[in-house]
ZALUMVEX-844737 format. One line per 10 residues: number of its first residue (from 1); their letters; for each residue x negated, y negated, z of C-alpha. Coordinates in pm, 1 decimal, padded with zeros to 6 digits. Each point is the difference from the previous one (the first is absolute). Layout:
residues N
NUM = a = X/Y/Z ~ ...
//
This chain:
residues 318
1 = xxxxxxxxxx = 15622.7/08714.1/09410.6 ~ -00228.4/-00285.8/-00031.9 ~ 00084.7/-00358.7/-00173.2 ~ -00192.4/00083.2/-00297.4 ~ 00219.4/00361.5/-00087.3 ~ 00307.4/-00238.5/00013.6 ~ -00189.2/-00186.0/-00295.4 ~ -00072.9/00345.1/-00217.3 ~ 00101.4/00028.7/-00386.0 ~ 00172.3/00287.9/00088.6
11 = xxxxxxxxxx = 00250.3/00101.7/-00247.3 ~ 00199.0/00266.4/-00030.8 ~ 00232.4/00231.7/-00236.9 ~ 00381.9/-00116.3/-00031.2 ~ 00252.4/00195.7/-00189.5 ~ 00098.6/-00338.4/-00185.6 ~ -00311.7/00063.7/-00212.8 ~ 00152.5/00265.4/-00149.9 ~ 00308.5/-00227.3/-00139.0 ~ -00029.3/-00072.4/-00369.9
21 = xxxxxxxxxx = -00174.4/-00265.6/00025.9 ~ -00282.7/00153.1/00066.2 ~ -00028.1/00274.2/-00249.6 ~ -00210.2/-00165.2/-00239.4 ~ -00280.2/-00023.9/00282.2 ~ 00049.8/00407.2/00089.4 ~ -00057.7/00077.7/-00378.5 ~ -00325.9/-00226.9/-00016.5 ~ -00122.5/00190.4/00328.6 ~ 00109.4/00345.7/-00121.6
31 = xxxxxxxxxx = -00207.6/-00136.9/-00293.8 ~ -00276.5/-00125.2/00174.3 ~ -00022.7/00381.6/00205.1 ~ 00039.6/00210.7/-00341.0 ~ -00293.4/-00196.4/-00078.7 ~ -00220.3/00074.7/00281.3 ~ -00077.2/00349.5/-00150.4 ~ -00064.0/-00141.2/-00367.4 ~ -00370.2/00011.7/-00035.8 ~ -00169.4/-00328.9/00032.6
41 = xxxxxxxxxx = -00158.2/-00030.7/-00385.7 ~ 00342.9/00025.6/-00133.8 ~ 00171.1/-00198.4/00255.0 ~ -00294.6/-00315.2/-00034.7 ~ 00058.5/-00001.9/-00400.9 ~ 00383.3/-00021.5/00069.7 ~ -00062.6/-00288.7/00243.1 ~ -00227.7/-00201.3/-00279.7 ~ 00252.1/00052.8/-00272.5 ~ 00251.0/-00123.5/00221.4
51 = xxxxxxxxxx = -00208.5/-00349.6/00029.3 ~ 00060.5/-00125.3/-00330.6 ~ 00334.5/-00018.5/00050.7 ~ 00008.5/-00134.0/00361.4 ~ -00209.0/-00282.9/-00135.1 ~ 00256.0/-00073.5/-00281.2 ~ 00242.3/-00066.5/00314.6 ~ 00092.6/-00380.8/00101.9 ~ 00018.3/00033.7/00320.5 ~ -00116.1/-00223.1/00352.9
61 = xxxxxxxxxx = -00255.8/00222.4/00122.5 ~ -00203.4/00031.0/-00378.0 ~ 00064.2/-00399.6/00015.4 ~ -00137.5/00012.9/00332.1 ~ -00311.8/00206.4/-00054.0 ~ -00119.1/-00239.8/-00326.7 ~ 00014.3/-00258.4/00197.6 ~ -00172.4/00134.3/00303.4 ~ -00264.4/00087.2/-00270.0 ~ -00022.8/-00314.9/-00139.5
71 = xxxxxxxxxx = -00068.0/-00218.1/00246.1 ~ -00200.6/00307.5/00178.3 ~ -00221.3/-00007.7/-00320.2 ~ -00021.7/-00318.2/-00157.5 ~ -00294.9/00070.2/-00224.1 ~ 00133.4/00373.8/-00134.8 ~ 00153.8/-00038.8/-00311.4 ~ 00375.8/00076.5/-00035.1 ~ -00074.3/00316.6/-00199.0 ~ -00278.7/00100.7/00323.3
81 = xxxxxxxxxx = 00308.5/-00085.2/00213.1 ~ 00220.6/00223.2/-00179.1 ~ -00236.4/00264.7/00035.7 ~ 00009.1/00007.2/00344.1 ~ 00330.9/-00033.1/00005.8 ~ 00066.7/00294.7/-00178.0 ~ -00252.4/00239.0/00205.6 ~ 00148.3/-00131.3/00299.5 ~ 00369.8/00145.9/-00082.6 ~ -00179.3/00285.6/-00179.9
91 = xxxxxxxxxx = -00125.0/00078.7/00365.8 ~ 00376.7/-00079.8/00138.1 ~ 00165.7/00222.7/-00200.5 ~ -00273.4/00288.5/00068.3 ~ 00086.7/-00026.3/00360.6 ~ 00361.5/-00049.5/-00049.8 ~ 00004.6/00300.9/-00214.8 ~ -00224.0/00241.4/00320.9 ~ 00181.2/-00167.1/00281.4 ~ 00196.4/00317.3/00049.4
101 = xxxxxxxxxx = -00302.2/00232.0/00067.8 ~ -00015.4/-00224.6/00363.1 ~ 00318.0/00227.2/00059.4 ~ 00015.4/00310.9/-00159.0 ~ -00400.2/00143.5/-00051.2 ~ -00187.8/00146.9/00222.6 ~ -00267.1/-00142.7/00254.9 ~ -00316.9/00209.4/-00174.5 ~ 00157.2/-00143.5/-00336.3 ~ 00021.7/-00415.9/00149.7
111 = xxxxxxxxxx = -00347.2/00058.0/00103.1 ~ -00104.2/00095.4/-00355.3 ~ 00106.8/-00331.5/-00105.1 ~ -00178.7/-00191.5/00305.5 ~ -00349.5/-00114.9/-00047.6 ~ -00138.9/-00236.4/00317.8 ~ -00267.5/-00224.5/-00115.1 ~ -00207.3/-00186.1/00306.8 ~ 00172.5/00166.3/00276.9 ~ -00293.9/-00080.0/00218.2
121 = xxxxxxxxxx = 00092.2/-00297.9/00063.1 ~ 00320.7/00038.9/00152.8 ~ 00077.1/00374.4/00131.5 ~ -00272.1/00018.7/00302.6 ~ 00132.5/-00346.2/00088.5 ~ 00322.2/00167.1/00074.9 ~ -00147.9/00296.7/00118.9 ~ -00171.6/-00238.6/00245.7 ~ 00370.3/-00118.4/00114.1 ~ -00118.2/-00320.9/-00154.8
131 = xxxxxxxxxx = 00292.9/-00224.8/-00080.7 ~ 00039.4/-00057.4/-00411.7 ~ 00148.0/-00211.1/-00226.4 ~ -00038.7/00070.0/-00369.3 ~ 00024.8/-00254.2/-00262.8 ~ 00196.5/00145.8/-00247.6 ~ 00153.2/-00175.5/-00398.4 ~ 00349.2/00088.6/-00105.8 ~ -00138.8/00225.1/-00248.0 ~ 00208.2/00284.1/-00188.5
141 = xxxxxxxxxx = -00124.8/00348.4/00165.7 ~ 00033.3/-00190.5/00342.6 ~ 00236.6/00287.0/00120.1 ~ -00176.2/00317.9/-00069.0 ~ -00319.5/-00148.6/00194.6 ~ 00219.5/-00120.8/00280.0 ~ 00084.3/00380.9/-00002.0 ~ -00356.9/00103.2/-00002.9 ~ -00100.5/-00156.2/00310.4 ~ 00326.6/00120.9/00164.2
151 = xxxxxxxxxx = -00077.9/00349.1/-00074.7 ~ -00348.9/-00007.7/00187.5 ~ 00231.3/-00040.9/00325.4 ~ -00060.6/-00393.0/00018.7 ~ 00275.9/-00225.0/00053.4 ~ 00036.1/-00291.5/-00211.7 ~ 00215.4/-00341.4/00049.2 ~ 00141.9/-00226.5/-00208.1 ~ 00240.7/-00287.5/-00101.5 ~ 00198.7/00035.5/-00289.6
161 = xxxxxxxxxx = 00288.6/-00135.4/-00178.1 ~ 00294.2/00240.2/-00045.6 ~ 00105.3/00085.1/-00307.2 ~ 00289.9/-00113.9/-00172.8 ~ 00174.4/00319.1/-00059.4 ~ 00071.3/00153.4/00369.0 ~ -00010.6/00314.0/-00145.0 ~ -00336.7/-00045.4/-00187.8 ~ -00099.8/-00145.8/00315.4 ~ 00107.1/00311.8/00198.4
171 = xxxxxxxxxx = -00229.8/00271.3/-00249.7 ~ -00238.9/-00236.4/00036.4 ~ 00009.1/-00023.5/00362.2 ~ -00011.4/00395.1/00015.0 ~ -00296.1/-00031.4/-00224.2 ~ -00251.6/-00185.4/00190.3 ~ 00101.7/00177.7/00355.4 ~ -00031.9/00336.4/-00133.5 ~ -00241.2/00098.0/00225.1 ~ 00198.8/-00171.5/00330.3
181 = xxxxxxxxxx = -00292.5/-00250.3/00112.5 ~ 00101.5/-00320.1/-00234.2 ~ 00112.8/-00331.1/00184.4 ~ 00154.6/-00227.3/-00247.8 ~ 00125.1/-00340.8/00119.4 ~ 00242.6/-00230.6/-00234.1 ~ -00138.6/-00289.2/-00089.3 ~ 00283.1/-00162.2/00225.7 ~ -00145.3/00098.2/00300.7 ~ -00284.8/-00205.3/-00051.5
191 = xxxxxxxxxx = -00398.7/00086.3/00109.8 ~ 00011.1/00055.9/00353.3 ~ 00099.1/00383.5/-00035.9 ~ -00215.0/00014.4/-00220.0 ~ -00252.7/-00121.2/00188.8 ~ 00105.3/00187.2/00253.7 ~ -00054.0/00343.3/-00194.2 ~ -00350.0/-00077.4/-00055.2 ~ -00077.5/-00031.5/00381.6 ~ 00166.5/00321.4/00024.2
201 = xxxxxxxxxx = -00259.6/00155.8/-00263.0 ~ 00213.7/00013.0/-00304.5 ~ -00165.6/-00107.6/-00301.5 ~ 00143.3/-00308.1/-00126.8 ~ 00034.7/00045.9/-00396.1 ~ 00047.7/-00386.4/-00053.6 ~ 00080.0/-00146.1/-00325.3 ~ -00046.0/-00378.0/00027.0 ~ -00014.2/-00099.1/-00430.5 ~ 00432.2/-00087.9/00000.2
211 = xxxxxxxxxx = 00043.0/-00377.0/-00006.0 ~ 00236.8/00038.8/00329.3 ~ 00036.9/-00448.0/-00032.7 ~ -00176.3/-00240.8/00153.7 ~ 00057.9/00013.3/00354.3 ~ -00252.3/00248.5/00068.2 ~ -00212.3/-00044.9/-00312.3 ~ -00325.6/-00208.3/-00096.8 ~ -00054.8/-00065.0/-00341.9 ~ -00332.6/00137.6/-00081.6
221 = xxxxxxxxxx = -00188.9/00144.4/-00270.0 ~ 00153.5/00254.7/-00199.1 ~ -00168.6/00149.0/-00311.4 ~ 00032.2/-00339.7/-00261.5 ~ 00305.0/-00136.1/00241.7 ~ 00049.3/-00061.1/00326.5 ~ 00297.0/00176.8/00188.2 ~ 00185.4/-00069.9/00309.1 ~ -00184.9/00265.2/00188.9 ~ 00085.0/00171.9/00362.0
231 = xxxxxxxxxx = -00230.3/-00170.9/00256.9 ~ 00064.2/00214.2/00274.9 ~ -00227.1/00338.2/-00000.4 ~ -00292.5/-00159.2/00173.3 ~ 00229.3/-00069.0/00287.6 ~ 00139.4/00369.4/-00031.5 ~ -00380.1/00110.8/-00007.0 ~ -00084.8/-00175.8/00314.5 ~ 00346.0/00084.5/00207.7 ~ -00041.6/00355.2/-00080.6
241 = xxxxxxxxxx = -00372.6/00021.7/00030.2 ~ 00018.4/00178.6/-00342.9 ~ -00257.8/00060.4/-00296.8 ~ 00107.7/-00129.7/-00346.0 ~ -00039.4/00233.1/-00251.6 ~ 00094.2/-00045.6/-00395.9 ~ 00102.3/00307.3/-00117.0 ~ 00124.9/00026.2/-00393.1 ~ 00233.2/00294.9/-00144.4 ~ -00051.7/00090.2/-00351.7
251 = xxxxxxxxxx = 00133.2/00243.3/-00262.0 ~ -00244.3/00135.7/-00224.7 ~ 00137.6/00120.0/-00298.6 ~ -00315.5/00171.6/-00121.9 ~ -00024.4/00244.5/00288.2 ~ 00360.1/00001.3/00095.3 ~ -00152.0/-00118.2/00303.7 ~ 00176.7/-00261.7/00293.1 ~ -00326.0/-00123.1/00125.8 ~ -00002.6/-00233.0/00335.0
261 = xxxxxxxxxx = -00258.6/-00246.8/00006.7 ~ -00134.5/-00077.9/00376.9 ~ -00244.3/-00297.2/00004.8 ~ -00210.6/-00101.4/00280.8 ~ 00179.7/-00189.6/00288.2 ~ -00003.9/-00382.8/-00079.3 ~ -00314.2/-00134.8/00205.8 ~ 00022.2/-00350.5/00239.6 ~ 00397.0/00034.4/-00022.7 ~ 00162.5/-00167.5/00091.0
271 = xxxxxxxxxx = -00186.4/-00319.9/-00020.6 ~ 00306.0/-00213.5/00232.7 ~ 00083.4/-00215.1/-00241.3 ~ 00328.5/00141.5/-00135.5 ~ -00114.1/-00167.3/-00384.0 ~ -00297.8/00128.7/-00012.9 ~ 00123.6/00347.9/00081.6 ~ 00255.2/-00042.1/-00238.9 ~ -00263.9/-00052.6/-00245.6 ~ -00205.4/00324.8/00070.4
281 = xxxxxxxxxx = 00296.2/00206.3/00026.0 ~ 00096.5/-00114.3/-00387.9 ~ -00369.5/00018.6/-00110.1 ~ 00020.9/00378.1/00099.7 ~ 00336.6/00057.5/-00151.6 ~ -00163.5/-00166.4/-00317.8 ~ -00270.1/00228.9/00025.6 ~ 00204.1/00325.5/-00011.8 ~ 00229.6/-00082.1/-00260.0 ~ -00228.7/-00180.3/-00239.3
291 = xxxxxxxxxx = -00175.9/00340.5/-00106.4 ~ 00377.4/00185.4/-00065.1 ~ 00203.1/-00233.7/-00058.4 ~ 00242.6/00255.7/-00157.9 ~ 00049.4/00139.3/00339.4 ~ 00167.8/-00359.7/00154.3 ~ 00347.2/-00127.7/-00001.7 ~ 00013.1/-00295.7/-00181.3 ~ 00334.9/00022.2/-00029.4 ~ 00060.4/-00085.3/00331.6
301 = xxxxxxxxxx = 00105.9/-00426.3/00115.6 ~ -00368.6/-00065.6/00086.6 ~ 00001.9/-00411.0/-00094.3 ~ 00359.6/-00085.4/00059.0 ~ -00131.9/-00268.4/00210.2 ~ -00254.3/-00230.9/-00134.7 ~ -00173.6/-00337.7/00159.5 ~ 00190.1/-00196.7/-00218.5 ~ 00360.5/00142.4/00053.5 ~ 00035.0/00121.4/-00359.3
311 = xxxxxxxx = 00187.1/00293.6/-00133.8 ~ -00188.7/00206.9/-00162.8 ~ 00191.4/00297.0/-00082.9 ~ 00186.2/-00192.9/-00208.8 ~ -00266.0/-00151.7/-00235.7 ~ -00055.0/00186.3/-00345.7 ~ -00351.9/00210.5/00010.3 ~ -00265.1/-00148.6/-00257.6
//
């Protein structure tokens, strides 16, 4: 066993998770399964009429997102905002609502609701035994692509924070190994296995829009803001000898599609100046979101640090 399989995510069933405390979570993921075989029309109208309730809510992560959008999108009106806002959980709750058919449908079925979009420009890389990082935002259908590029017999890396609930973090750990070639890394054991993955010729599925602090951030451009920003994949580029490629996950409601975006490699990267590549890396974050912005996360910390020290999760949204 090497160094970096001591550092795996790696969790696994205990019969404490079937204690009471945990039965509200089974129901939601008996739930969530039932659901799988609901067809998708009916399923995607439940998941918008739940949104005008969720919005009603007073809660930190709503509180989080107008913020996010606010400072994200300083010109937008507050009704614009709300919009997007609105599509945004619409999107969530869609997802939420299918997660199950990860689980319980069939492979011919998933692959009805896959749809790859620019695959060019990353597949005969790997097929090349080229190594690859992809550029990827937290965005909501981030799992079922994940899954995608699992199935075609790739194996992807990645750093992740593990969830709250062990048992939630458990189904979701079963989730994204289903098909036995996932390495997952806590974010605890820091970049070098990560790194180390790459070199291997996994492909590292890194997520770099989280405002992780300021002792491996820059503050650079970020939409209307600036945000404390992760400094550190044109170093990972150049240690692993890797091609950078932003890659964007989308639901499409329309088609009952999960389309993955694949854009071409980022060119002269990394530049070796560690603020300038922070720079490039958020201009191409910026320019996959921008166009479906209902797809992002904004309810996620991105500006808890600012330049100036402030708090802003605690200001009232204008």
């Amino acid at each position: 066993m090497t160094s970096t399989d001591n550092k795996l995510h790696n969790p696994t069933f205990k019969w404490s998770f079937l204690a009471p405390r945990f039965w509200g979570t089974w129901l939601l993921i008996l739930l969530v399964l039932a659901l799988a075989y609901v067809p998708f029309r009916i399923r995607d109208k439940l998941a918008k009429k739940l949104v005008p309730l969720i919005m009603k809510k007073k809660t930190g992560a709503l509180k989080r997102a107008r913020i996010n959008l606010q400072y994200c999108f300083p010109e937008k009106p507050l009704e614009e905002r709300e919009m997007i806002l609105q599509h945004s959980l619409e999107t969530a709750a869609q997802f939420c609502l299918a997660y199950g058919e990860l689980f319980v449908r069939s492979e011919k079925y998933k692959k009805s609701r896959n749809e790859i979009i620019g695959g060019e420009h990353l597949f005969p890389l790997l097929d090349k035994g080229e190594n690859v990082i992809t550029l990827v935002p937290h965005c909501w259908s981030i799992d079922y692509t994940g899954s995608l590029i699992a199935s075609l017999g790739y194996t992807l890396t990645t750093i992740m924070n593990p969830h709250k609930d062990p048992l939630m973090d458990w189904v979701m750990h079963v989730q994204r190994n289903q098909y036995g070639n996932g390495v997952v890394y806590p974010r605890s054991a820091g970049v070098k296995a990560f790194l180390q993955s790459v070199r291997k010729g996994c492909v590292g599925y890194y997520l770099p829009d989280e405002d992780l602090g300021l002792k491996h951030s820059e503050f650079v451009p970020f939409f209307g803001t600036e945000k404390a920003t992760i400094k550190g994949l044109g170093k990972l580029a150049k240690l692993s000898k890797a091609h950078i490629v932003p890659m964007f996950q989308a639901y499409n409601a329309k088609s009952g599609k999960y389309e993955l975006h694949i854009f071409p490699e980022l060119e002269n990267f990394p530049t070796g100046d560690d603020r300038e590549d922070a720079i490039l890396m958020n201009k191409a974050l910026e320019a996959m979101i921008e166009p479906h912005t209902e797809q992002y996360m904004w309810i996620l910390s991105l500006l808890r640090s600012r330049p100036d020290g402030s708090k802003i999760y605690s200001e009232e949204v204008r």
